[in-house]
BAMIVO-954086 format. One record per residue (C-alpha): residue number from 1; residue in one letter; z, y, x. Coordinates in steps of 0.25 Angstrom, whole numbers, plus 2048, in hexadecimal, padded with zeros to 3 digits. Last residue first. Layout:
@i = NUM&aa = A&w = Z&v = Y&u = X
...
//
This chain:
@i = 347&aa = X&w = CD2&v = E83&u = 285
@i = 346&aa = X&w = CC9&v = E7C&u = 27A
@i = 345&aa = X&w = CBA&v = E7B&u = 27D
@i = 344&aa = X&w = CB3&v = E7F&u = 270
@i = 343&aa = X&w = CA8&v = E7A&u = 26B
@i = 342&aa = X&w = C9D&v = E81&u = 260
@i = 341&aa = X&w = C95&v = E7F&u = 255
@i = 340&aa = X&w = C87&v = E82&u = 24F
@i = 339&aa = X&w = C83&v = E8C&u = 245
@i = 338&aa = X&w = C8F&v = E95&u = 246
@i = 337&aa = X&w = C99&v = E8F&u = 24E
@i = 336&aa = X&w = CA1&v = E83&u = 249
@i = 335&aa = X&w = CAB&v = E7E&u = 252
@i = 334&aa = X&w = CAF&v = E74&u = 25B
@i = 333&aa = X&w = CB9&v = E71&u = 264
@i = 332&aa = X&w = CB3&v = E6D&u = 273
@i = 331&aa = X&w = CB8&v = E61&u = 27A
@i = 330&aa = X&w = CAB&v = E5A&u = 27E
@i = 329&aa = X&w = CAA&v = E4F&u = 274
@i = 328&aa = X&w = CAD&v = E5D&u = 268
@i = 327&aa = X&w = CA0&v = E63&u = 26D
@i = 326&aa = X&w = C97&v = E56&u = 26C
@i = 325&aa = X&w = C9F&v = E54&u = 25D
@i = 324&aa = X&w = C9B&v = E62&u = 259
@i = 323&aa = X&w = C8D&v = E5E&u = 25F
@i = 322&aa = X&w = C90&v = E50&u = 255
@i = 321&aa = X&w = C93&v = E5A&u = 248
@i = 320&aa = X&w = C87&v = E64&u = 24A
@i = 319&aa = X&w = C7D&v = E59&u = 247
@i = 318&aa = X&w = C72&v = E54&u = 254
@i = 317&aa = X&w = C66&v = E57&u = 252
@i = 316&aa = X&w = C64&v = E66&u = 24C
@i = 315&aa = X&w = C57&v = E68&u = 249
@i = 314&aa = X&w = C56&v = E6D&u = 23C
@i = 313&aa = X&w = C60&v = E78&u = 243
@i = 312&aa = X&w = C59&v = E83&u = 23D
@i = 311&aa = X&w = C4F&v = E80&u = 246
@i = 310&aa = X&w = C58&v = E84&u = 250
@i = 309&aa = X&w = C65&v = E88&u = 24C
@i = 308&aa = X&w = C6C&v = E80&u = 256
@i = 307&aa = X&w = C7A&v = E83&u = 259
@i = 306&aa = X&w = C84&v = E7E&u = 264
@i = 305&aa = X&w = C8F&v = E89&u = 269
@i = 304&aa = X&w = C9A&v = E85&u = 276
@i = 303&aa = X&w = CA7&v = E8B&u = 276
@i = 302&aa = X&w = CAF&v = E90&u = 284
@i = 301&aa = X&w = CBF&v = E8D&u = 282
@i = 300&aa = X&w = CBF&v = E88&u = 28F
@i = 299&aa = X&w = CB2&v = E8B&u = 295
@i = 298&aa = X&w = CA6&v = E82&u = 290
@i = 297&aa = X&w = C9D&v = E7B&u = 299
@i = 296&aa = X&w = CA2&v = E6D&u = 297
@i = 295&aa = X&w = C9D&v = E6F&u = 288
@i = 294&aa = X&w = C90&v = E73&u = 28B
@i = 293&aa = X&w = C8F&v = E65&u = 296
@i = 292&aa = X&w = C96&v = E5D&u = 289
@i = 291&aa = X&w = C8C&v = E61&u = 280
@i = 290&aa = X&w = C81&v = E60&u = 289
@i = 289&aa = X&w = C84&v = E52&u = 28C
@i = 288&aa = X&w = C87&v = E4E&u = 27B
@i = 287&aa = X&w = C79&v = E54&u = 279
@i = 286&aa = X&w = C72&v = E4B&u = 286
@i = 285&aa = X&w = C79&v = E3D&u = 280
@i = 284&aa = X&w = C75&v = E40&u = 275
@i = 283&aa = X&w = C6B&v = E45&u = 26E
@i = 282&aa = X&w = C69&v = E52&u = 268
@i = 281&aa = X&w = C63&v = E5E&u = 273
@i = 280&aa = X&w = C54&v = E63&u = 26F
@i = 279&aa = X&w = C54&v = E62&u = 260
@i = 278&aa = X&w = C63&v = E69&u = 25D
@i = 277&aa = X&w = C6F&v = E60&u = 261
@i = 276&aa = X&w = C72&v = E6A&u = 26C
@i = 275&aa = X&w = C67&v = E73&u = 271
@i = 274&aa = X&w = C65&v = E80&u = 266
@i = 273&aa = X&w = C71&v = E87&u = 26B
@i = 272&aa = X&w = C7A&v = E83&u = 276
@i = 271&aa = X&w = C85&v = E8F&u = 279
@i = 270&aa = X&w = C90&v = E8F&u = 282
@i = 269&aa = X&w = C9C&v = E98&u = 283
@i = 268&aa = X&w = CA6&v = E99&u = 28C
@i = 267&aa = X&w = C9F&v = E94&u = 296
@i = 266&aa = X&w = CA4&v = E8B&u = 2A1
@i = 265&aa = X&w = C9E&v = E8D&u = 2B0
@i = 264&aa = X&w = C91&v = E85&u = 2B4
@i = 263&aa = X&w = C8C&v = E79&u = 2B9
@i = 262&aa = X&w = C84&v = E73&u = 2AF
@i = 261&aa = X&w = C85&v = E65&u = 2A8
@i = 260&aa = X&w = C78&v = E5F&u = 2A5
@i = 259&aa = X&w = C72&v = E5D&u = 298
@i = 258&aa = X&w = C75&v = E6D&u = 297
@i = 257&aa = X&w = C69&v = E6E&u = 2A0
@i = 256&aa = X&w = C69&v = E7A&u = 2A5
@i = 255&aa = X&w = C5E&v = E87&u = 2A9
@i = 254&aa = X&w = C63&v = E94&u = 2AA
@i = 253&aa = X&w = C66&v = EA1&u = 2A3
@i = 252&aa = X&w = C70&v = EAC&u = 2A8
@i = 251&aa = X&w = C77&v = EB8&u = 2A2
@i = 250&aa = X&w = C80&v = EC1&u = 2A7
@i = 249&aa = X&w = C76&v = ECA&u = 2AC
@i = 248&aa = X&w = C71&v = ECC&u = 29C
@i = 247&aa = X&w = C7D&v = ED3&u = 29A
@i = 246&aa = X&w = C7A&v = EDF&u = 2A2
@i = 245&aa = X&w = C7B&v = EE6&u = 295
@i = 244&aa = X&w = C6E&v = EEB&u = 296
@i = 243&aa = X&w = C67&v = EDC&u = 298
@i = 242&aa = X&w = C72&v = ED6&u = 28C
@i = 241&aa = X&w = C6D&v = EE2&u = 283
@i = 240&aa = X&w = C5D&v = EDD&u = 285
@i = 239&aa = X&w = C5F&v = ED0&u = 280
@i = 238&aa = X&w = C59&v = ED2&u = 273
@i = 237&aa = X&w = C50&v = EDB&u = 275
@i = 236&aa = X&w = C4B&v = ED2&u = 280
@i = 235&aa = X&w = C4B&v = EC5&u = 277
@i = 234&aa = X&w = C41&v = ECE&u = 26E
@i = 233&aa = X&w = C37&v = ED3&u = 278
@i = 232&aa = X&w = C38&v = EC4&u = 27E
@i = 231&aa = X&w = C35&v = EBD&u = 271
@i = 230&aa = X&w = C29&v = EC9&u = 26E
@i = 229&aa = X&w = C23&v = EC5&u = 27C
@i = 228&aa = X&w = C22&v = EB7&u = 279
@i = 227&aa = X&w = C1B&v = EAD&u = 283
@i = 226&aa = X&w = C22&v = EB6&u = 28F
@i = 225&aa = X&w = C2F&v = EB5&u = 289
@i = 224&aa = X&w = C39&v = EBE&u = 292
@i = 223&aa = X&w = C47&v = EBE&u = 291
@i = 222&aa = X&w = C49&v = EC0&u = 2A0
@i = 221&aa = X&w = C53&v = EB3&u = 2A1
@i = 220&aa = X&w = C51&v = EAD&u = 293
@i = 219&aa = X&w = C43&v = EAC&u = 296
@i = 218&aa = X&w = C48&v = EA8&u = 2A4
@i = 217&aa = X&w = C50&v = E9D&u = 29F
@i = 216&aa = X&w = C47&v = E98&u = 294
@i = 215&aa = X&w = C3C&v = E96&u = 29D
@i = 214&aa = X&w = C48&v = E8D&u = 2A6
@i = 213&aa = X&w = C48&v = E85&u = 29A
@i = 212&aa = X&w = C56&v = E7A&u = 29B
@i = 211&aa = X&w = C5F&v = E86&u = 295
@i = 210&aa = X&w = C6B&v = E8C&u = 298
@i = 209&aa = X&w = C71&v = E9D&u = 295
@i = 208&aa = X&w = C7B&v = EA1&u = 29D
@i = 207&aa = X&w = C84&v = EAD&u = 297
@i = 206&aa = X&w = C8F&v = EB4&u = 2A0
@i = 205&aa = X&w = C98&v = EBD&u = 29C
@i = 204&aa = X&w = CA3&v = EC8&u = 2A1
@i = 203&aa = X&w = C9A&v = ECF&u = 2AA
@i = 202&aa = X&w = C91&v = ED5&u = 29F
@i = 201&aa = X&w = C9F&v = ED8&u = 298
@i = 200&aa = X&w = CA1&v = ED3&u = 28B
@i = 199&aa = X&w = CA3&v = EDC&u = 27E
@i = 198&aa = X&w = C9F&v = ED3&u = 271
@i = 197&aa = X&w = C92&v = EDA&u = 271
@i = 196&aa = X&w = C8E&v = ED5&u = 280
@i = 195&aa = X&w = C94&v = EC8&u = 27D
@i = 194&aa = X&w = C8C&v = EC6&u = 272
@i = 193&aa = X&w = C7F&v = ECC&u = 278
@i = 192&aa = X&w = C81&v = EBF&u = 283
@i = 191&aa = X&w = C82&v = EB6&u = 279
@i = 190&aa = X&w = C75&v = EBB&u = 273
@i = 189&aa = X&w = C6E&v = EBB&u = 284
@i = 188&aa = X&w = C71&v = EAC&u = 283
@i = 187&aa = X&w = C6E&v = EAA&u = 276
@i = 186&aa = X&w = C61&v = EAE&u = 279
@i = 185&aa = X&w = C5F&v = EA7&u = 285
@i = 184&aa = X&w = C52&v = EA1&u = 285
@i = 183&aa = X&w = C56&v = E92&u = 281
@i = 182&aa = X&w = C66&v = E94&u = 284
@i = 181&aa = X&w = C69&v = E85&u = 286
@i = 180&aa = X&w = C77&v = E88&u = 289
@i = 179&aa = X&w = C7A&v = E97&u = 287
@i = 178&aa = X&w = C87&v = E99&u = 290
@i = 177&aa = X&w = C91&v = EA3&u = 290
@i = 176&aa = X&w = C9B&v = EA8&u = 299
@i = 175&aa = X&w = CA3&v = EB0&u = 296
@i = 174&aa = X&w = CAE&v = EBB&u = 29D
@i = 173&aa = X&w = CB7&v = EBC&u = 297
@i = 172&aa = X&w = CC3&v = EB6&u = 28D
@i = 171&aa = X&w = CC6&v = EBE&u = 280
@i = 170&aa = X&w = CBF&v = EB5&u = 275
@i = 169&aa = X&w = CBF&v = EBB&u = 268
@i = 168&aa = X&w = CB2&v = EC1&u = 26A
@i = 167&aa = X&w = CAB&v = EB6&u = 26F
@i = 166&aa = X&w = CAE&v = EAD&u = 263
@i = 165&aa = X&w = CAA&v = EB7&u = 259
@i = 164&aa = X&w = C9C&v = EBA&u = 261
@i = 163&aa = X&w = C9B&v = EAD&u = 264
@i = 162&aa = X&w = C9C&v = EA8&u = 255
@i = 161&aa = X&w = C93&v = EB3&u = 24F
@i = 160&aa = X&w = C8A&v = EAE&u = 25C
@i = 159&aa = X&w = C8C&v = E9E&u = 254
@i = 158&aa = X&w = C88&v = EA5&u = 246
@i = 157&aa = X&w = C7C&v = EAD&u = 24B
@i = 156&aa = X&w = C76&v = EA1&u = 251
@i = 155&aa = X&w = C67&v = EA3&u = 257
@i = 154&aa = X&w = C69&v = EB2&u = 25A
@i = 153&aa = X&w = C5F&v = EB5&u = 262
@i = 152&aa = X&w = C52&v = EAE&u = 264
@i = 151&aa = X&w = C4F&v = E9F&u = 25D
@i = 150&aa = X&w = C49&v = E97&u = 267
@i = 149&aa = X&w = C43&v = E8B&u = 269
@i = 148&aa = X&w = C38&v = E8B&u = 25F
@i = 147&aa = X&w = C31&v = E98&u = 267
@i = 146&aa = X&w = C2E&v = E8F&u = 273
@i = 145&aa = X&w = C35&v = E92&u = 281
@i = 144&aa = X&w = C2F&v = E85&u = 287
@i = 143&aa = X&w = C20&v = E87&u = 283
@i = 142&aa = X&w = C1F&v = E96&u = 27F
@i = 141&aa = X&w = C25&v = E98&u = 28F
@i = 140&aa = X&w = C1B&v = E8F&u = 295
@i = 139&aa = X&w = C0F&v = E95&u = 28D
@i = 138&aa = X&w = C13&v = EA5&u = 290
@i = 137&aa = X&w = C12&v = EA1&u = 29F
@i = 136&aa = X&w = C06&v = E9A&u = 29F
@i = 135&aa = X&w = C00&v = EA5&u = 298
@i = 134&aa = X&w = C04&v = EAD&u = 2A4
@i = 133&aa = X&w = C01&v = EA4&u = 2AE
@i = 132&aa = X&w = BF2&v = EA3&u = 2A6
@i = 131&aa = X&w = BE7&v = E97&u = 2AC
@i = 130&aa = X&w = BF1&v = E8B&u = 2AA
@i = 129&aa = X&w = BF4&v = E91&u = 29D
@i = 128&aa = X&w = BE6&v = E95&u = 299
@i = 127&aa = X&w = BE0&v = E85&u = 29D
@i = 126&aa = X&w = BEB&v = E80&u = 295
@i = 125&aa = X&w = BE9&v = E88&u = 289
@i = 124&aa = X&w = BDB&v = E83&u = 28A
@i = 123&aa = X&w = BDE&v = E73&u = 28B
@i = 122&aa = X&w = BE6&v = E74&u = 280
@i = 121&aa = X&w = BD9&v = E77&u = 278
@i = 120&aa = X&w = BDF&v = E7D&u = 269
@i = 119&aa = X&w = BDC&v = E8C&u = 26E
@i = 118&aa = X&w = BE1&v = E95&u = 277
@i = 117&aa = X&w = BEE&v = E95&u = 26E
@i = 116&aa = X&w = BF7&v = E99&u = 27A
@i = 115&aa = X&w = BFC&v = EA5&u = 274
@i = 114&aa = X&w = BFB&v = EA1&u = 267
@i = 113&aa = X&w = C0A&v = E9B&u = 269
@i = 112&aa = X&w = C08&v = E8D&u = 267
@i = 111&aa = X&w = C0B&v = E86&u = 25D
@i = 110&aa = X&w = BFE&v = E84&u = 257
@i = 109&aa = X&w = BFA&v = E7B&u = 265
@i = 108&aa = X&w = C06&v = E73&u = 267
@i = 107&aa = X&w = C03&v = E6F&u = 25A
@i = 106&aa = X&w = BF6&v = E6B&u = 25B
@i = 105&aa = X&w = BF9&v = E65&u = 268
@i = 104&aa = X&w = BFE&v = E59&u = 260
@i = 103&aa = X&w = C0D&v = E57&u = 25B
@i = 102&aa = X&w = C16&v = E5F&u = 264
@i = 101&aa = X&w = C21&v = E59&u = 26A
@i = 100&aa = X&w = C21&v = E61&u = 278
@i = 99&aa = X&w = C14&v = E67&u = 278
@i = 98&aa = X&w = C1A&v = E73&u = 274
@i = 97&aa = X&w = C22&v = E74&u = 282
@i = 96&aa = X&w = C32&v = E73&u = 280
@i = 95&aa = X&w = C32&v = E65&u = 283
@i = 94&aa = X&w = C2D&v = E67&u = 28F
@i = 93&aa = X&w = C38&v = E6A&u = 297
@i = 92&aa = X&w = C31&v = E6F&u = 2A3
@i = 91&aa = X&w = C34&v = E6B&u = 2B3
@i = 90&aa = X&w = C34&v = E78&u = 2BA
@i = 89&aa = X&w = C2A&v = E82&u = 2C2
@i = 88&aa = X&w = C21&v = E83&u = 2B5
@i = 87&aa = X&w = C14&v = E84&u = 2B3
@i = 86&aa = X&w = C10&v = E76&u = 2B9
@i = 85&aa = X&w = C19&v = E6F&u = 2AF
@i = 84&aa = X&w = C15&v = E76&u = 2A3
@i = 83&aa = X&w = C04&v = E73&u = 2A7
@i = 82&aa = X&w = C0A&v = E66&u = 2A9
@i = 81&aa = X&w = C0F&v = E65&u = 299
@i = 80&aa = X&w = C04&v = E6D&u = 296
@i = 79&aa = X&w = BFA&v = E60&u = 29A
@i = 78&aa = X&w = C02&v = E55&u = 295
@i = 77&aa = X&w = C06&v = E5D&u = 288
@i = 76&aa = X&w = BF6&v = E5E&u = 285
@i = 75&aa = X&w = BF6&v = E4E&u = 288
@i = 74&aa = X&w = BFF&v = E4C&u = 280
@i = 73&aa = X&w = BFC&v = E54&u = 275
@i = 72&aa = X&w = BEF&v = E4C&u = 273
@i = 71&aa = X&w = BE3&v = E57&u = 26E
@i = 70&aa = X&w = BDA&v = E4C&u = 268
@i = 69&aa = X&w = BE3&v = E44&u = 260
@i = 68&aa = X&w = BEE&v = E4A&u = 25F
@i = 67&aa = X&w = BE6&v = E58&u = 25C
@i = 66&aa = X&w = BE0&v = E50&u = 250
@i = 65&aa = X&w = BEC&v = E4A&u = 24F
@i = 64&aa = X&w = BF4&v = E58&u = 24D
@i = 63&aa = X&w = BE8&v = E5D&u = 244
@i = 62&aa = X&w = BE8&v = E53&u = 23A
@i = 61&aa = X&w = BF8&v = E56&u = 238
@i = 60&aa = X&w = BF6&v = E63&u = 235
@i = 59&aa = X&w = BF8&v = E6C&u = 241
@i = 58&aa = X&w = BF7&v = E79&u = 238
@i = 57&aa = X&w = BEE&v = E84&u = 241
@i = 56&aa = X&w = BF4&v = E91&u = 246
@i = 55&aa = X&w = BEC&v = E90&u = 253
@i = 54&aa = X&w = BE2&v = E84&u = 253
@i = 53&aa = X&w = BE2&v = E76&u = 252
@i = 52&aa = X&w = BD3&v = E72&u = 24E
@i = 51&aa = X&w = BCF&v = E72&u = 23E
@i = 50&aa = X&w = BC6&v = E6C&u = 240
@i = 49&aa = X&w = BBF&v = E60&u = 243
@i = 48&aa = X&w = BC4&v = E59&u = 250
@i = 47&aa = X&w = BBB&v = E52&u = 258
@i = 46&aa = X&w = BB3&v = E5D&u = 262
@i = 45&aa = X&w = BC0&v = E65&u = 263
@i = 44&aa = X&w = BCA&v = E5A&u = 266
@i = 43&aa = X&w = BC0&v = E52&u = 270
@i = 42&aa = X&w = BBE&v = E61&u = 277
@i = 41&aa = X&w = BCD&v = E62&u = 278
@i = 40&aa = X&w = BD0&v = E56&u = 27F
@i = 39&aa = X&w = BC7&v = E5A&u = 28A
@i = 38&aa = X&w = BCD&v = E66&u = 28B
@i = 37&aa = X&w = BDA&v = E60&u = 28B
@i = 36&aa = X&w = BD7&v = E57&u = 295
@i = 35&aa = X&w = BCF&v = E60&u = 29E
@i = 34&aa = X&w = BDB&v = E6A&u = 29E
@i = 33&aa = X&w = BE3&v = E5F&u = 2A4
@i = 32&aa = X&w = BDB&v = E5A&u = 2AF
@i = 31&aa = X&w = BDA&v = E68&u = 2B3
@i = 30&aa = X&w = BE8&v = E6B&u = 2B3
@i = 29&aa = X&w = BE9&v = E6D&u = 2C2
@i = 28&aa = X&w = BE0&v = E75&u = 2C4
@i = 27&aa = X&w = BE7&v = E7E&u = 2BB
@i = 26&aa = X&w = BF0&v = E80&u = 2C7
@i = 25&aa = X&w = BFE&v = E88&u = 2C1
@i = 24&aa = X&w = C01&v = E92&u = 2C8
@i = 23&aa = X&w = C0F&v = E9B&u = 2C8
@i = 22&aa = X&w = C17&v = E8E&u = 2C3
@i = 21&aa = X&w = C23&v = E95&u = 2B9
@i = 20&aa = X&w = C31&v = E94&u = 2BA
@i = 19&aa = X&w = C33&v = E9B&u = 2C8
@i = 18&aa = X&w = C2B&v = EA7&u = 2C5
@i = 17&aa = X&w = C32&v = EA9&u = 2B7
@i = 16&aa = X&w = C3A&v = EAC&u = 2C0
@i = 15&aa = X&w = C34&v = EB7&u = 2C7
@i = 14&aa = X&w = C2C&v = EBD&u = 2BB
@i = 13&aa = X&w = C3B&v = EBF&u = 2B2
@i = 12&aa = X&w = C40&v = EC6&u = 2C0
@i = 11&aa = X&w = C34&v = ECE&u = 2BF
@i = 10&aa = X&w = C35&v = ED0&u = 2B1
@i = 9&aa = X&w = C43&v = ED8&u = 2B2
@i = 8&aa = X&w = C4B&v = ED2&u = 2A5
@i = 7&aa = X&w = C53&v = ECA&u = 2AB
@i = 6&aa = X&w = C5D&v = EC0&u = 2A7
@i = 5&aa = X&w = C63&v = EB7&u = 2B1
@i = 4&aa = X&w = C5C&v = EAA&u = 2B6
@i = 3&aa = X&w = C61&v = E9D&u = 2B8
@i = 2&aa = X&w = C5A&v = E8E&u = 2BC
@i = 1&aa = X&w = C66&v = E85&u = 2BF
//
């Protein structure tokens, strides 16, 4: 299991980001590539009439086909999908990229943050981030720690209302705590602020934050954003009570599967927000199996929370009643809890 604590020393943040990130990549080696898309380009320039795709433009649906058309996403995909797999020192989910159900390069293109707004040829972007580590850099993390999937602190006011209460009337310690599917730890660090309020000792908790994205762990690790500088200066505000506290050395993020059962001692509290029966996790038999693998790591009388406020949970796949039902299959009494629900595992 990938696991790094919090830090916020850069040399520990360079260090490790060390071991995510390919130090060269062989642009060599994309020749063939770059010669496509050039190639592609110069057909989509010398046919197209204007307006071309550019920065800020409405992607009508007459400029997707003619990008479609000329510009094929697939073979864009094809060529940053490799470039993604030769920067980084682990197989990527790639269904974080932009390219990743998009609709032409057009889109991809306006969605972009202007950083890398070259200009519309795919073949230049390419040839800037295969010749710029540190472009390169600020590109992998825009494409798998994208703006849409976050929300910053304080996601579910009425569920930590609810944690707050609930923690405060219960007398046993320490606790150990566990944000399951933690994105870039935000409630991780937020459940940790609680417990600092409500009077815990740094040495009496413990708060593990689980995601698939090993970016997302060191993010959350050495909260640092090198793609946005104003989301890090923020997130460090945030947080920085928890690193002068001595709070933050309780903490530790890692990469899990939750589709497979873990290794680890029980919490007394669990939190999945965002994942379960939202767009990304909804069918079964993979929703019932995480289910049961968060319920079979709660401590007796632990309680595990599921919300999804994302999108305004226009997304939301699978209805409240049968994830109450999930919960109840694995011996958990539920409640409602704020903007989600919860389970509770009777003495």
């Amino acid at each position: 299991m990938y696991s790094l604590s919090p830090s916020l020393e850069r040399g520990d943040a360079s260090a490790n980001l060390d071991h995510l990130l390919s130090s060269e990549i062989h642009s060599d080696r994309f020749r063939g590539e770059f010669q496509r898309l050039q190639k592609l380009f110069e057909i989509y320039v010398a046919t197209c009439p204007a307006p071309l795709i550019a920065p800020g433009v409405i992607v009508t649906p007459e400029l997707r086909l003619q990008s479609e058309s000329y510009l094929p996403l697939t073979e864009i995909a094809a060529a940053f999908n490799r470039l993604y797999r030769s920067a980084l020192r682990y197989p990527p989910v790639l269904s974080s990229t932009p390219f990743y159900n998009a609709l032409s390069w057009a889109d991809v293109f306006v969605g972009l943050p202007p950083r890398f707004q070259f200009g519309v040829n795919p073949a230049r972007l390419l040839e800037n981030l295969l010749g710029d580590r540190n472009l390169r850099t600020e590109f992998l993390f825009a494409s798998f720690l994208p703006r849409r999937f976050y929300g910053g602190f304080d996601r579910y006011p009425q569920q930590s209302a609810f944690v707050r209460q609930w923690l405060g009337q219960r007398r046993r310690k320490p606790l150990r705590c566990l944000d399951a599917a933690c994105g870039t730890g935000e409630e991780s660090y937020a459940v940790a602020g609680v417990l600092l309020e409500l009077g815990y000792a740094a040495e009496e908790i413990r708060v593990d934050g689980w995601t698939l994205e090993p970016l997302e762990v060191w993010a959350a690790a050495h909260c640092s954003f090198p793609h946005d500088r104003q989301r890090e200066k923020l997130f460090r505000q945030e947080t920085g009570r928890l690193f002068e506290s001595g709070y933050a050395t309780h903490i530790l993020f890692s990469c899990a599967d939750l589709a497979v059962p873990p290794a680890a001692e029980p919490f007394d509290l669990i939190l999945c927000n965002g994942l379960l029966g939202g767009p990304i996790l909804n069918r079964s038999p993979e929703l019932e199996r995480v289910m049961a693998n968060l319920a079979g790591l709660l401590a007796t009388e632990g309680i595990l929370l599921v919300a999804d406020s994302f999108h305004q949970g226009w997304k939301q796949k699978c209805p409240q009643h049968q994830l109450r039902a999930f919960l109840e299959m694995n011996g958990l009494n539920t409640l409602q809890v704020g903007e989600g629900i919860g389970g509770l595992k009777p003495d």
